[in-house]
C-alpha positions in Angstrom: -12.7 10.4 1.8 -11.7 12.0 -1.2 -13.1 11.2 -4.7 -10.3 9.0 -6.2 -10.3 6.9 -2.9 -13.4 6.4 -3.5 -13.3 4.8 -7.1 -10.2 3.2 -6.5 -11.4 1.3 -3.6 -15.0 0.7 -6.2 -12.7 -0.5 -9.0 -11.2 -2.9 -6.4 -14.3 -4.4 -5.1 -15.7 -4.4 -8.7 -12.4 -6.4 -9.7 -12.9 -8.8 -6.6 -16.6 -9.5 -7.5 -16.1 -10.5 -11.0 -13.1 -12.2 -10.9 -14.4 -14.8 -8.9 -16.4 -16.6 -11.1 -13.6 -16.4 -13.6 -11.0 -17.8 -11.0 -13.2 -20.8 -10.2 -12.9 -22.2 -13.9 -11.5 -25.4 -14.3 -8.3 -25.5 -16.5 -4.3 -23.9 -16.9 -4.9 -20.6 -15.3 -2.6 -18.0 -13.9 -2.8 -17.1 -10.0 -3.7 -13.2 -9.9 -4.6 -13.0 -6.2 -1.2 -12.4 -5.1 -0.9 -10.0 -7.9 -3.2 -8.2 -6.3 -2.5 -8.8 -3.2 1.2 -7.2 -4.1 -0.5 -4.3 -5.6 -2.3 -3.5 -2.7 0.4 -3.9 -0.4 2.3 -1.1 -2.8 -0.7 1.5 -2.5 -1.6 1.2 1.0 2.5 1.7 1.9 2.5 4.5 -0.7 -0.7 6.1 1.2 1.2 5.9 4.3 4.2 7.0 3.9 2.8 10.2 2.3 0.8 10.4 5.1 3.6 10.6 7.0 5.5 13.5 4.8 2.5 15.6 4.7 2.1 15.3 8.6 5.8 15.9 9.3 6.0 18.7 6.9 2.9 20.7 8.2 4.5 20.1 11.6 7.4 21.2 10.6 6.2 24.5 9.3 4.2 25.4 12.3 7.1 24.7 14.9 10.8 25.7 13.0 12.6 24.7 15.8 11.8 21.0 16.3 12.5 20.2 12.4 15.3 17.9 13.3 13.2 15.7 15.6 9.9 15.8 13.7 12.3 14.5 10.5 13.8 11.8 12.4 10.9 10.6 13.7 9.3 10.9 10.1 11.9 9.1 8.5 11.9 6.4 11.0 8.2 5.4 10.7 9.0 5.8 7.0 11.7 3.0 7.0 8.9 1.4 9.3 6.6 1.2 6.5 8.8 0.4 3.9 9.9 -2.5 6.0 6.9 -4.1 6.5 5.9 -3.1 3.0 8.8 -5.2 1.4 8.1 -7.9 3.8 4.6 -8.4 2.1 5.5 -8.0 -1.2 8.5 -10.3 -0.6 5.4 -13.0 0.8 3.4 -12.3 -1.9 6.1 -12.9 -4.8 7.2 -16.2 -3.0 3.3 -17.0 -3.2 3.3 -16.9 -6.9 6.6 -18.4 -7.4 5.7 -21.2 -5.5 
């Protein structure tokens, strides 16, 4: 895992830990959960879609040939993810609004 992973997912545990007590005060507060939750949803389709790229395009470069299928195919797992990405972030937005 490389070395940003690693802090991001720290930072992300870190936030989770100590927000808690600070979510469980009593009083007006504003819902961050699907904030995060949203945020989330944005790297982990990010992550996978460059995944994707960097998969296709070292493919791509070892076999010339089959470019057009191994681009198809990339973009659509891409459109996959997106899809399912902006399904989530669609929940999560509706979560806050409501």
């Amino acid at each position: 895992m490389s070395r940003v992973l690693q802090v991001s997912w720290c930072f992300v545990i870190a936030l989770l830990f100590f927000a808690t007590p600070a979510l469980a005060a009593d009083g007006p507060m504003i819902v961050l959960d699907p904030a995060i939750g949203a945020g989330l949803i944005m790297l982990g389709g990010g992550f996978g879609i460059s995944k994707i790229g960097t998969a296709a395009v070292e493919s791509m470069a070892r076999q010339p040939e089959a470019a057009k299928d191994i681009s198809g195919a990339m973009l659509l797992a891409a459109a996959l993810i997106e899809g399912a990405t902006f399904f989530a972030l669609i929940v999560c937005i509706l979560v806050i609004v409501l």
